[in-house]
N, CA and C atoms of all chains as a GROMACS GRO file, in nm:
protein
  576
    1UNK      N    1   5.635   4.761  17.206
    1UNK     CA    2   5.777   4.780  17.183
    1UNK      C    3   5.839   4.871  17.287
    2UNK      N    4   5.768   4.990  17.324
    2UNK     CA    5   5.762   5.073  17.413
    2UNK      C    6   5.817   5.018  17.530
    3UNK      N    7   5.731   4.940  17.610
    3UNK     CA    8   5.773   4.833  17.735
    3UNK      C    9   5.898   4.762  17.699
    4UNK      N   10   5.981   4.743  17.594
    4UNK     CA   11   6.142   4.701  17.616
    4UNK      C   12   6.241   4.807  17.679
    5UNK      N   13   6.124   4.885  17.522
    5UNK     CA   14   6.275   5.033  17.491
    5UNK      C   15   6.343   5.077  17.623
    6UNK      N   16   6.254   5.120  17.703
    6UNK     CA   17   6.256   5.211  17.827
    6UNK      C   18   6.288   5.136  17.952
    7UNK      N   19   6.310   5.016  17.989
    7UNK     CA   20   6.421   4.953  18.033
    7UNK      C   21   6.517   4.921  18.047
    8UNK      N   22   6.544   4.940  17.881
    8UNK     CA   23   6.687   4.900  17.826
    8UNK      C   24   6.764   5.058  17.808
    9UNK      N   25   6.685   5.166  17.823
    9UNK     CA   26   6.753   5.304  17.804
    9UNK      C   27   6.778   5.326  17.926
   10UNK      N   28   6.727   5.218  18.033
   10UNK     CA   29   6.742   5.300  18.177
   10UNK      C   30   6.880   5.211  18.242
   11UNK      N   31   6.887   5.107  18.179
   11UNK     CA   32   6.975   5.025  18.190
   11UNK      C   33   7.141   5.056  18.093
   12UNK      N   34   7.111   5.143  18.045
   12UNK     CA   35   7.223   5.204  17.929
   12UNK      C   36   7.271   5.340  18.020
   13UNK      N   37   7.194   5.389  18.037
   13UNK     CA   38   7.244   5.524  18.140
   13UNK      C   39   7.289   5.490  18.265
   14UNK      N   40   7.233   5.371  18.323
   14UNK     CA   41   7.331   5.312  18.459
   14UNK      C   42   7.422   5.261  18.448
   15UNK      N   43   7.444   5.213  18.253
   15UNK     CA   44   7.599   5.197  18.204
   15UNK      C   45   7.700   5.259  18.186
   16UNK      N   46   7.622   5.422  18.182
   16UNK     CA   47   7.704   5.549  18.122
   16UNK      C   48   7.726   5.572  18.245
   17UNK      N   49   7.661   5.550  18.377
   17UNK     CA   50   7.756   5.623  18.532
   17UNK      C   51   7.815   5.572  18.550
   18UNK      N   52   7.797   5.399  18.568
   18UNK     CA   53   7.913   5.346  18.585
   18UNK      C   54   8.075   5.368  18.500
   19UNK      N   55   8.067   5.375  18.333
   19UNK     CA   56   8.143   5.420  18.286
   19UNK      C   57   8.254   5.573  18.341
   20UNK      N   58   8.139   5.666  18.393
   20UNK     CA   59   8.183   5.759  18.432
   20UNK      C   60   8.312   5.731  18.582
   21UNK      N   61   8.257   5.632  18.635
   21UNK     CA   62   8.374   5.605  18.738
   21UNK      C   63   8.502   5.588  18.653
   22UNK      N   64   8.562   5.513  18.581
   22UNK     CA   65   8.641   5.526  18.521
   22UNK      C   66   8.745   5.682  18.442
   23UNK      N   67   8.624   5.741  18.409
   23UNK     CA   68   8.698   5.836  18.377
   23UNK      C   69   8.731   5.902  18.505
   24UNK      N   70   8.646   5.954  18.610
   24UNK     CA   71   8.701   5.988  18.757
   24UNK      C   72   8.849   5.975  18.790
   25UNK      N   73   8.786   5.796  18.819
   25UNK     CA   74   8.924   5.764  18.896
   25UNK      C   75   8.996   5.684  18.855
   26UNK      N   76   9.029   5.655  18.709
   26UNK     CA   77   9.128   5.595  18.635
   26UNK      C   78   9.266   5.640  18.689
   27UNK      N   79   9.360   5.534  18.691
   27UNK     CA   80   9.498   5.578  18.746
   27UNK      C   81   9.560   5.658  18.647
   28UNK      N   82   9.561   5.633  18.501
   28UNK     CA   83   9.672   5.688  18.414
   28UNK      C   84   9.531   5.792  18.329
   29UNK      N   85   9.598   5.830  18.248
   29UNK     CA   86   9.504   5.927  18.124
   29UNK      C   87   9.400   5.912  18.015
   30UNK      N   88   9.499   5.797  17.985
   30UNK     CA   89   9.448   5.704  17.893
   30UNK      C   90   9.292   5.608  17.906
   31UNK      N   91   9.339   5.552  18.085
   31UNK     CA   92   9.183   5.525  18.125
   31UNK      C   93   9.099   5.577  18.076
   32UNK      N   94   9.103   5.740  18.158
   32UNK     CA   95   8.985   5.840  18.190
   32UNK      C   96   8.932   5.866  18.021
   33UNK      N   97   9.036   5.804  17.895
   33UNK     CA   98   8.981   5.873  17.734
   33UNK      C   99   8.894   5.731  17.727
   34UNK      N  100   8.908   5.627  17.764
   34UNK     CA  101   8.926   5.507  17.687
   34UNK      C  102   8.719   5.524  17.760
   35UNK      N  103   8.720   5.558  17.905
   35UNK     CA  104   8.596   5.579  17.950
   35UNK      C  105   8.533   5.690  17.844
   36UNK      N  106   8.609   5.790  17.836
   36UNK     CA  107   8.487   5.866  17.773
   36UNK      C  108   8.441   5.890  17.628
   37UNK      N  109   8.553   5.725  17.575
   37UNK     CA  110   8.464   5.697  17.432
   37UNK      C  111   8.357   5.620  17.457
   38UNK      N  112   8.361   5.495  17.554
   38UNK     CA  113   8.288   5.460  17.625
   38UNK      C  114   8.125   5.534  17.614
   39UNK      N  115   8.138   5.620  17.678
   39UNK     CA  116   8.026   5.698  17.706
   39UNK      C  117   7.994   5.775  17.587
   40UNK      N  118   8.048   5.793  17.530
   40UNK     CA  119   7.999   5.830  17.353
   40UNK      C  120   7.964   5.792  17.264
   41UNK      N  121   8.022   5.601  17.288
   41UNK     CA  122   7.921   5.577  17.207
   41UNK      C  123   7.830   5.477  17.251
   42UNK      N  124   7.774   5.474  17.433
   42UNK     CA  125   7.638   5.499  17.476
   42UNK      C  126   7.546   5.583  17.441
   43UNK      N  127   7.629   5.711  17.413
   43UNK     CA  128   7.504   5.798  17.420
   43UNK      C  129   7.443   5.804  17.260
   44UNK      N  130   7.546   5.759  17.156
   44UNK     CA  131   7.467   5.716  17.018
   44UNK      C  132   7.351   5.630  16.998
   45UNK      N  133   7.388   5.496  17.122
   45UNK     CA  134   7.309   5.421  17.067
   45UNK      C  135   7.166   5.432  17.194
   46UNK      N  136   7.159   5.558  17.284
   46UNK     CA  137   7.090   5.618  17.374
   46UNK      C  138   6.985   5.714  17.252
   47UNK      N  139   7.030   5.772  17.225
   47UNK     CA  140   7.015   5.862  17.126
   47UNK      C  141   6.910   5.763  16.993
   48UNK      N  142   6.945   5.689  16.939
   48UNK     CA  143   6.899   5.562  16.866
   48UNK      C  144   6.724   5.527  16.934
   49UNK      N  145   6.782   5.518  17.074
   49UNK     CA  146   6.665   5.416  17.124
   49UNK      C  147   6.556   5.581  17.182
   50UNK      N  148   6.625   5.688  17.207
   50UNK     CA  149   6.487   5.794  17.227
   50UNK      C  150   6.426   5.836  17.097
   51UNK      N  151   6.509   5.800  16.988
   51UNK     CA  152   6.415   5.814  16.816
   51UNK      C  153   6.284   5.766  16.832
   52UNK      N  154   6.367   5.597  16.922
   52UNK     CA  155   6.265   5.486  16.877
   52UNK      C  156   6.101   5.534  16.968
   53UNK      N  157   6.168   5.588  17.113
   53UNK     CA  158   6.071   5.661  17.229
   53UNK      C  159   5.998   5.767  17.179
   54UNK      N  160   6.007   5.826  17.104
   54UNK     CA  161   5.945   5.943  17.102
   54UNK      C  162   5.849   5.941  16.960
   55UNK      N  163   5.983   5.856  16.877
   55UNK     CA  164   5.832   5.820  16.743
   55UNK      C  165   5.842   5.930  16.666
   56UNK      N  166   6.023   5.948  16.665
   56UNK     CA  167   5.994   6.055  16.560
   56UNK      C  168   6.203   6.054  16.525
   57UNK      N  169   6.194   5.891  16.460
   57UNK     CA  170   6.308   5.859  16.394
   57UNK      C  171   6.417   5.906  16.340
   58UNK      N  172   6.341   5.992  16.203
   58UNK     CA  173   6.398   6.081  16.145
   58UNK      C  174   6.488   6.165  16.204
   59UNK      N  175   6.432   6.214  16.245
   59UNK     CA  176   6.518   6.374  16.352
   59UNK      C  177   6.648   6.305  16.444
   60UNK      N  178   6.600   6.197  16.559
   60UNK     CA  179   6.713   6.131  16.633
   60UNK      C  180   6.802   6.080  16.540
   61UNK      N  181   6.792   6.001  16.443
   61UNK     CA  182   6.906   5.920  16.372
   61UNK      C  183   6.986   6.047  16.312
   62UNK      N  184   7.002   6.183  16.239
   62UNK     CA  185   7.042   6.249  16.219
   62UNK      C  186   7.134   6.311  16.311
   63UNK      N  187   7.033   6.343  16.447
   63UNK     CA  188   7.144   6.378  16.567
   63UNK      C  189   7.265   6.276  16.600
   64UNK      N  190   7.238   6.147  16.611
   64UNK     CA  191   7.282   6.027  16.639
   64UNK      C  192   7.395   6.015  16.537
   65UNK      N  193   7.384   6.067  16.418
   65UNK     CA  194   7.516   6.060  16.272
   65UNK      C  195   7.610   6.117  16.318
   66UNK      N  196   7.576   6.263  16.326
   66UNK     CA  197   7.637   6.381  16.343
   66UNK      C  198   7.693   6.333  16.430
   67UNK      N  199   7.644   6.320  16.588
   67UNK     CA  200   7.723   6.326  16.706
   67UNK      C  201   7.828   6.197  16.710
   68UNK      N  202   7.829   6.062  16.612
   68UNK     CA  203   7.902   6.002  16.606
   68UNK      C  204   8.008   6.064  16.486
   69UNK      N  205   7.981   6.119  16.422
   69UNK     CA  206   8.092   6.228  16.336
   69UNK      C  207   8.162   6.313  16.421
   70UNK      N  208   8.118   6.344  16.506
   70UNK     CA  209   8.194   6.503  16.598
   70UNK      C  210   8.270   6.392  16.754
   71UNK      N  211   8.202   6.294  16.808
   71UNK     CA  212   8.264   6.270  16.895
   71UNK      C  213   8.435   6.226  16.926
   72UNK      N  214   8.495   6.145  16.807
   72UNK     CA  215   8.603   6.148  16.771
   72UNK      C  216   8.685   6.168  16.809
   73UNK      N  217   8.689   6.362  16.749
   73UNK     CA  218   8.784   6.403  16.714
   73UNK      C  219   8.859   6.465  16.851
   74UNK      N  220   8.784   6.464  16.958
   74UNK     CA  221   8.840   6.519  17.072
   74UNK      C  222   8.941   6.412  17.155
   75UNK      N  223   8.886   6.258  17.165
   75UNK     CA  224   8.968   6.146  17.201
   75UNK      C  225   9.091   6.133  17.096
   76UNK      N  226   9.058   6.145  17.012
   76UNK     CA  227   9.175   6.129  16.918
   76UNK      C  228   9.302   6.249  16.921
   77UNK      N  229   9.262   6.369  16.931
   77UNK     CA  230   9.373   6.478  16.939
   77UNK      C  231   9.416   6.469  17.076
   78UNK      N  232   9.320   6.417  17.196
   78UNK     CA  233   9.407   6.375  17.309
   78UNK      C  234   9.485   6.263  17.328
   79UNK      N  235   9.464   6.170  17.235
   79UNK     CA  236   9.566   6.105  17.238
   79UNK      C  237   9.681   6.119  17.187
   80UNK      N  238   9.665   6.157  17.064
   80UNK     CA  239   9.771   6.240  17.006
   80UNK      C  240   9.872   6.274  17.085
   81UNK      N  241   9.790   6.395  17.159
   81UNK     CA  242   9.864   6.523  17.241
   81UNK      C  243   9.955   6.448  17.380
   82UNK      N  244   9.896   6.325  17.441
   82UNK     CA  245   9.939   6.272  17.586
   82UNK      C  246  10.067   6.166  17.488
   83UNK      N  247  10.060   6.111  17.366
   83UNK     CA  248  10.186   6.030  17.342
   83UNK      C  249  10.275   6.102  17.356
   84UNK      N  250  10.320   6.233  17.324
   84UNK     CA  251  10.458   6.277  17.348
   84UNK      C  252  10.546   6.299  17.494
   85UNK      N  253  10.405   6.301  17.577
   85UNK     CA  254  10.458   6.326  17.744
   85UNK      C  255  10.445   6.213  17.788
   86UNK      N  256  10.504   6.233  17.913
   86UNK     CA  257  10.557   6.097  17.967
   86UNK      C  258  10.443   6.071  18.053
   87UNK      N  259  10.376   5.944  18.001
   87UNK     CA  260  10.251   5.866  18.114
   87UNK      C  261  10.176   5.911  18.247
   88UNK      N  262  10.146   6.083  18.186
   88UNK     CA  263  10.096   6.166  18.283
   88UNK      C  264   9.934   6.075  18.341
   89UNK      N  265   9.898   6.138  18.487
   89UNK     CA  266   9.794   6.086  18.527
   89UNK      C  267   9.671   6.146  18.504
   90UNK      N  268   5.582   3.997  16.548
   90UNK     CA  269   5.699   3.969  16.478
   90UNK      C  270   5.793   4.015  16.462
   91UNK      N  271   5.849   4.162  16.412
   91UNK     CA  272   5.896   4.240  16.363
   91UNK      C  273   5.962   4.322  16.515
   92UNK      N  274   5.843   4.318  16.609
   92UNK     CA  275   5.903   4.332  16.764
   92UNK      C  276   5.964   4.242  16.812
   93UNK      N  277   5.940   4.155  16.784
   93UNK     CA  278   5.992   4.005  16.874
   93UNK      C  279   6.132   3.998  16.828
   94UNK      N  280   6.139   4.039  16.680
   94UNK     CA  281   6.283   4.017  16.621
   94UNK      C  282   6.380   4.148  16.684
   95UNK      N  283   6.315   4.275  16.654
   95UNK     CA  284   6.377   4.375  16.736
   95UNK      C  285   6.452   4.405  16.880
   96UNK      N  286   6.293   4.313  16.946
   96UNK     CA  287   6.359   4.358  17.080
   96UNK      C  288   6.478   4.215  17.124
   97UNK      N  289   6.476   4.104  17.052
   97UNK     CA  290   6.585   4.040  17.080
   97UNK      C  291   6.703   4.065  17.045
   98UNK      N  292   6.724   4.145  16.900
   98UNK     CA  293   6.861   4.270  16.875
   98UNK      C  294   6.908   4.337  16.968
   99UNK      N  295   6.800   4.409  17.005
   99UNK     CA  296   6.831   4.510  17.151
   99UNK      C  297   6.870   4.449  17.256
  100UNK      N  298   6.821   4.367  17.325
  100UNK     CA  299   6.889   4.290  17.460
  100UNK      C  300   7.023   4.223  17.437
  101UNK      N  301   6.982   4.114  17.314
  101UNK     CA  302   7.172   4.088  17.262
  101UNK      C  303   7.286   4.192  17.271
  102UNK      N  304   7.262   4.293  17.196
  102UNK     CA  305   7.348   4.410  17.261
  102UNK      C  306   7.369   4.468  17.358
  103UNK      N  307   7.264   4.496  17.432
  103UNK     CA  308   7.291   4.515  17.551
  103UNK      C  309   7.404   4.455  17.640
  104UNK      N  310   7.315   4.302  17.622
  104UNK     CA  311   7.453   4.210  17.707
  104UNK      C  312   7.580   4.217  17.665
  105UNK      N  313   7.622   4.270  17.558
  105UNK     CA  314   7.747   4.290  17.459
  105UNK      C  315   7.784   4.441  17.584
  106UNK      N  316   7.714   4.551  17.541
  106UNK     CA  317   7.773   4.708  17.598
  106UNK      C  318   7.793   4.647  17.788
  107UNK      N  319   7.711   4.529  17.806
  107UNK     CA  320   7.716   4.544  17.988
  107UNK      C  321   7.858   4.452  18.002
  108UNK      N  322   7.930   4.388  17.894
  108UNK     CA  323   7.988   4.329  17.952
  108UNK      C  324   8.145   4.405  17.919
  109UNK      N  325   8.103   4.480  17.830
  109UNK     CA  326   8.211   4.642  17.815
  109UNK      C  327   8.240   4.674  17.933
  110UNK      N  328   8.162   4.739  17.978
  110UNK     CA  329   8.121   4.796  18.102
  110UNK      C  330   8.208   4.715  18.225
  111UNK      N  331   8.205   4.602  18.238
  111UNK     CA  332   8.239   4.529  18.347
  111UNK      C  333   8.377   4.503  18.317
  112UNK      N  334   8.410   4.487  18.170
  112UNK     CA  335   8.536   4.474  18.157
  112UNK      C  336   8.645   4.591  18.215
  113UNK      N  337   8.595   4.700  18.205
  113UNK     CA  338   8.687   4.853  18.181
  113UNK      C  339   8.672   4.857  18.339
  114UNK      N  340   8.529   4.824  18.405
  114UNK     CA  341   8.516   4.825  18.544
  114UNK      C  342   8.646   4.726  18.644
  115UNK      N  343   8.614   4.655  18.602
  115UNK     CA  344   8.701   4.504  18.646
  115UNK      C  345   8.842   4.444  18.645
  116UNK      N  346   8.889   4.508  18.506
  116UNK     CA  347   9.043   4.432  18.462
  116UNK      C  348   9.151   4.546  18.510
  117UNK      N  349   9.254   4.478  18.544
  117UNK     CA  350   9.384   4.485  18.582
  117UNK      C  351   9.430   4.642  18.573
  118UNK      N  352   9.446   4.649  18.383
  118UNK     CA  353   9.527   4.683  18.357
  118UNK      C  354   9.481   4.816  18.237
  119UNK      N  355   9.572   4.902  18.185
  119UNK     CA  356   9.467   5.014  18.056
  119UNK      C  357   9.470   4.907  17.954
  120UNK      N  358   9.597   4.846  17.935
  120UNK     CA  359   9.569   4.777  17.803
  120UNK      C  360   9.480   4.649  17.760
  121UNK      N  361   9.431   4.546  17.886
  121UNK     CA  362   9.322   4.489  17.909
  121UNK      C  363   9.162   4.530  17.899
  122UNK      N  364   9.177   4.669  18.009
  122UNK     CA  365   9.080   4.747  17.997
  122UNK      C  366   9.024   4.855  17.859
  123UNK      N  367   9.116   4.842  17.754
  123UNK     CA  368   9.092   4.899  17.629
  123UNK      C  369   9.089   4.761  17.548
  124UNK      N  370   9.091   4.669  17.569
  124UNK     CA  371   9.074   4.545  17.454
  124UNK      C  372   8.940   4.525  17.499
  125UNK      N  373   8.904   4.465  17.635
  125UNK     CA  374   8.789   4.467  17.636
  125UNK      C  375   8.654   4.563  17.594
  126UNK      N  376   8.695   4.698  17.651
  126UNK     CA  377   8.616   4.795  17.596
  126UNK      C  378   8.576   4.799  17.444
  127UNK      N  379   8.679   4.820  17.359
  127UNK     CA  380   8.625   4.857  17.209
  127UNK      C  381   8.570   4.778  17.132
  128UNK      N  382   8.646   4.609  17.174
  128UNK     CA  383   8.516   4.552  17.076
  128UNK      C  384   8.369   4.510  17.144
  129UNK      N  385   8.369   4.475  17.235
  129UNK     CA  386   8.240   4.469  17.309
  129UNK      C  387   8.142   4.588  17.299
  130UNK      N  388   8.194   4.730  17.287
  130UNK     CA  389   8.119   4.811  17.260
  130UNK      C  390   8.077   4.849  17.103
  131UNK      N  391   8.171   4.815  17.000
  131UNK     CA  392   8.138   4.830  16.892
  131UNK      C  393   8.001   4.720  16.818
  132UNK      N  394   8.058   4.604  16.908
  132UNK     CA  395   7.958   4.502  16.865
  132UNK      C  396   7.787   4.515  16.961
  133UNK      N  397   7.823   4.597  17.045
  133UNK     CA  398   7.643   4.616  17.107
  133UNK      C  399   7.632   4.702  17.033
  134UNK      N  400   7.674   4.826  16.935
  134UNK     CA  401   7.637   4.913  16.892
  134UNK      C  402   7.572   4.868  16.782
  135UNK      N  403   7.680   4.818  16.700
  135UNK     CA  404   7.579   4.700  16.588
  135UNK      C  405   7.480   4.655  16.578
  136UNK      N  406   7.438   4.570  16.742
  136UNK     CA  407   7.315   4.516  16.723
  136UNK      C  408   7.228   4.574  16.779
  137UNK      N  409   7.229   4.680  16.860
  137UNK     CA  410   7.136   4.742  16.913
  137UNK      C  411   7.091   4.905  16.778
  138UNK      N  412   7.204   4.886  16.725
  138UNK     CA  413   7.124   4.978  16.616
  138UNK      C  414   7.009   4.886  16.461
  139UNK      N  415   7.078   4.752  16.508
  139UNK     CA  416   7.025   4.660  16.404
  139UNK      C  417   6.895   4.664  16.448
  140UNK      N  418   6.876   4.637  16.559
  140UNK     CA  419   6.725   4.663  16.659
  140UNK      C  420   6.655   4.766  16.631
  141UNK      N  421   6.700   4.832  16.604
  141UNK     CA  422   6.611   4.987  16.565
  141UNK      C  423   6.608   4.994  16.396
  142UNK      N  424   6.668   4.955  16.350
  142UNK     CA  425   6.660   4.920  16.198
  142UNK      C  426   6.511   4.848  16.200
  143UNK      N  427   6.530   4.746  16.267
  143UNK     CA  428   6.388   4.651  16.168
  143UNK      C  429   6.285   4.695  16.291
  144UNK      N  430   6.305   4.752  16.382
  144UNK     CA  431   6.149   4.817  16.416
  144UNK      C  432   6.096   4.935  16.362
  145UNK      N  433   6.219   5.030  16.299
  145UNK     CA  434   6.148   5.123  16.204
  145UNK      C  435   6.080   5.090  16.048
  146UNK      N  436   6.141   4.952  15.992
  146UNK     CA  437   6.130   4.925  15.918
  146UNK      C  438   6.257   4.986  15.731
  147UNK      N  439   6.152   4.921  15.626
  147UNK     CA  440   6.292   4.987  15.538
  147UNK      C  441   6.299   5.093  15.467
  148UNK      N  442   6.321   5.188  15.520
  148UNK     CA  443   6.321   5.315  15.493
  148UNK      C  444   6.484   5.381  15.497
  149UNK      N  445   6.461   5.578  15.423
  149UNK     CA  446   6.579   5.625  15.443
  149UNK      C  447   6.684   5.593  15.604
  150UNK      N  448   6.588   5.594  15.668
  150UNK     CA  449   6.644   5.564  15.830
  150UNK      C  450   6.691   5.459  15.840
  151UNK      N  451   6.664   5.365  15.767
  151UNK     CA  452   6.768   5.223  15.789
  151UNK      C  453   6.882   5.224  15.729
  152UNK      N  454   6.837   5.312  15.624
  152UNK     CA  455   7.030   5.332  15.598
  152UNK      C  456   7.083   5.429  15.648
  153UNK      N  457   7.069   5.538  15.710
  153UNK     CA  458   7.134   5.624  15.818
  153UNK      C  459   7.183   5.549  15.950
  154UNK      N  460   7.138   5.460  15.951
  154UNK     CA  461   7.135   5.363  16.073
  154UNK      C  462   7.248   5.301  16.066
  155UNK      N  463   7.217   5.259  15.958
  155UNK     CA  464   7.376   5.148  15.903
  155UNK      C  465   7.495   5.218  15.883
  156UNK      N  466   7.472   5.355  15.826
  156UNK     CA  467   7.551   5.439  15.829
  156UNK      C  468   7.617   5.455  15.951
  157UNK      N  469   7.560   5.527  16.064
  157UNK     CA  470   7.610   5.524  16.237
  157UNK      C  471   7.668   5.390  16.208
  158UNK      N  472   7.609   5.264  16.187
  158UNK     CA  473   7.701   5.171  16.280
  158UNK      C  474   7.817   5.135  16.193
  159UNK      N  475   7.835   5.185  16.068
  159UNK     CA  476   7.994   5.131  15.962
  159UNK      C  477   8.074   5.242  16.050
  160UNK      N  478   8.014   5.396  16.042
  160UNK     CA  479   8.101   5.477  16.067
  160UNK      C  480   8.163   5.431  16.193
  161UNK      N  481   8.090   5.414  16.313
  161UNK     CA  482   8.132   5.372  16.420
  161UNK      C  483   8.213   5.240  16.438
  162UNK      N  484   8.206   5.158  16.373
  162UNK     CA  485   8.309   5.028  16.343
  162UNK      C  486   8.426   5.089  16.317
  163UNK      N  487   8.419   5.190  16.164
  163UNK     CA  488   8.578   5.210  16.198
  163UNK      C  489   8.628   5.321  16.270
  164UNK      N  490   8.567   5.395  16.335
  164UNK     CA  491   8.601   5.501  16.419
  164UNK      C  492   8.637   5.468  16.550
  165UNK      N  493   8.532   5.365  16.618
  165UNK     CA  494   8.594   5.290  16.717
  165UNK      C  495   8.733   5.236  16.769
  166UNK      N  496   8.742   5.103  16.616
  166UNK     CA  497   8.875   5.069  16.607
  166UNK      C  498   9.033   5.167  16.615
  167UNK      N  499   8.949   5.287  16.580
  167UNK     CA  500   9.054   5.333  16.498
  167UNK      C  501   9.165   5.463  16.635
  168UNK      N  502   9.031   5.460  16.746
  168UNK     CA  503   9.054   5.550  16.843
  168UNK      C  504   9.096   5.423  16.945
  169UNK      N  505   9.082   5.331  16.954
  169UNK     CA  506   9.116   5.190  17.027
  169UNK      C  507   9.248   5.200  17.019
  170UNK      N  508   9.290   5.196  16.880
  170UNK     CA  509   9.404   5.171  16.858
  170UNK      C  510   9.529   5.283  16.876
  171UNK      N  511   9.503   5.422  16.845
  171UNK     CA  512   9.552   5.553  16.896
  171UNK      C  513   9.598   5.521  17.075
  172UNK      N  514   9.491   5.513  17.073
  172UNK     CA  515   9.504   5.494  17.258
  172UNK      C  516   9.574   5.382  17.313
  173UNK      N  517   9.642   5.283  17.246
  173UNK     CA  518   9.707   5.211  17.300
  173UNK      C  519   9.840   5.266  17.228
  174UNK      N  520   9.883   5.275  17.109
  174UNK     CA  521  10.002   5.320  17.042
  174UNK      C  522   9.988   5.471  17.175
  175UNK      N  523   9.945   5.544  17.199
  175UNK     CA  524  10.025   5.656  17.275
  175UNK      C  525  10.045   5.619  17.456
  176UNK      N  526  10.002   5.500  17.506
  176UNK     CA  527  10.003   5.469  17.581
  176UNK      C  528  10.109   5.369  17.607
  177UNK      N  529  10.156   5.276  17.509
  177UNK     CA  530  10.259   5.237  17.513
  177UNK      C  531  10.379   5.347  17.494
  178UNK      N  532  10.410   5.432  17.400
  178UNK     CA  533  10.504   5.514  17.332
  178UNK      C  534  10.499   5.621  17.482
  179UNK      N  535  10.452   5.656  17.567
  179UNK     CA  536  10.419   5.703  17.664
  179UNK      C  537  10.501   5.663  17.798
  180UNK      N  538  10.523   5.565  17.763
  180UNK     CA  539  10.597   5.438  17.878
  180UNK      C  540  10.531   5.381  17.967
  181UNK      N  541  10.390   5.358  17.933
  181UNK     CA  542  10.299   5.288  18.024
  181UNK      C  543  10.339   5.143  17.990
  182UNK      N  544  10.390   5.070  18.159
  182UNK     CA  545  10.466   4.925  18.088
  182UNK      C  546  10.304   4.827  18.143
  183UNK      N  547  10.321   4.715  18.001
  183UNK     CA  548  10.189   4.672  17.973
  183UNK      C  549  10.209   4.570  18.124
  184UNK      N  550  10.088   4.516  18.161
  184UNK     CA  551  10.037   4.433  18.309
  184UNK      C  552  10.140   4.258  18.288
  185UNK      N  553  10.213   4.246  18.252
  185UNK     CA  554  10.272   4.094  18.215
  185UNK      C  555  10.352   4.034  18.342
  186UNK      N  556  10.352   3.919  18.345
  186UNK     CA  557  10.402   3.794  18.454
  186UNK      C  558  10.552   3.852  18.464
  187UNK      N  559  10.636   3.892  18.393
  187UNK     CA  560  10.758   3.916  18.335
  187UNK      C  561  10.723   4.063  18.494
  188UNK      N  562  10.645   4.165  18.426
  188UNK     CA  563  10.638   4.266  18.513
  188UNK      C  564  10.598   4.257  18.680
  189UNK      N  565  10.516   4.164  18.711
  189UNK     CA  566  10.445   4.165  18.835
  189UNK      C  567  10.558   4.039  18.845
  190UNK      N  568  10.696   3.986  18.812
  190UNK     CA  569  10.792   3.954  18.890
  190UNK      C  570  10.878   4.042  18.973
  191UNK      N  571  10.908   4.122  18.856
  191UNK     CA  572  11.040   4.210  18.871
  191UNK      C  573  10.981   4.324  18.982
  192UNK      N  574  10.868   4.367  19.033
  192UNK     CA  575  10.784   4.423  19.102
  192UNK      C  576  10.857   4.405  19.264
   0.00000   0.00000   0.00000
């Protein structure tokens, strides 16, 4: 099972840099959020597959809850916060 | 068995999150580039956590699992949709034929 996992995690993190261009060099604001939900919830299902790597489930899927509970709230109050101004970059 | 079924969850998704990826990489426009993004990513999340479901087997962890991926269905949607309501209300004018005339 091992020999998938760890291909496909290496192939998920060359998803999360690429993602990261976006937030970089997105033209408007909105891009750079829309990338770094993007990358949050890579890193859940990153997070998922090192449970599966390490063989010790329990513990990752808990981190993996949580951090999809907490990631949220920061894209969301920035969006919030950028609707009232005018289509800053 | 139980691998064979797994690791074909996992790659299905995958191809789901890579084609996220290419979308947000690739398209035009934010509001293209956020349609493509959220559901393509919500739906590799699905199956690539479904993948880890039946290789752990059925235990408390498969429903924590399922848990991540409901929560994330509607949390996804729900920040998808924020981000386009403040992006329009913002005066970001959407990518349309109408626009790339008057240009």
């Amino acid at each position: 099972m091992s020999g998938v996992v760890v291909p496909i995690a290496w192939v998920l993190a060359l998803a999360m840099g690429l993602s990261m261009y976006r937030v970089l060099a997105g033209p408007t604001i909105f891009d750079r959020l829309t990338g770094l939900s993007l990358i949050a919830t890579k890193s859940i299902i990153l997070l998922l597959l090192l449970g599966v790597l390490s063989e010790r489930e329990d513990a990752f899927v808990d981190i993996a809850l949580s951090y999809a509970l907490i990631s949220v709230v920061g894209v969301l109050t920035l969006a919030k916060y950028f609707e009232r101004t005018e289509a800053p970059r | 068995m139980t691998d064979v079924v797994a690791g074909a969850l996992l790659l299905g998704g995958l191809v789901f999150v890579l084609a996220g990826v290419v979308g947000i990489l690739r398209l035009p426009d934010f509001y293209a580039r956020l349609h493509a993004t959220s559901k393509c990513d919500t739906l590799g999340l699905a199956l690539m956590a479904a993948g880890v479901a039946v290789h752990t087997g059925p235990t408390l962890i498969t429903v924590k699992v399922l848990l991540v991926v409901a929560f994330v269905a509607v949390v996804n949607t729900t920040v998808a949709h924020a981000l386009g309501r403040a992006a329009y209300r913002s005066g970001l004018a959407p990518w349309t034929s109408a626009a790339r005339r008057s240009q």
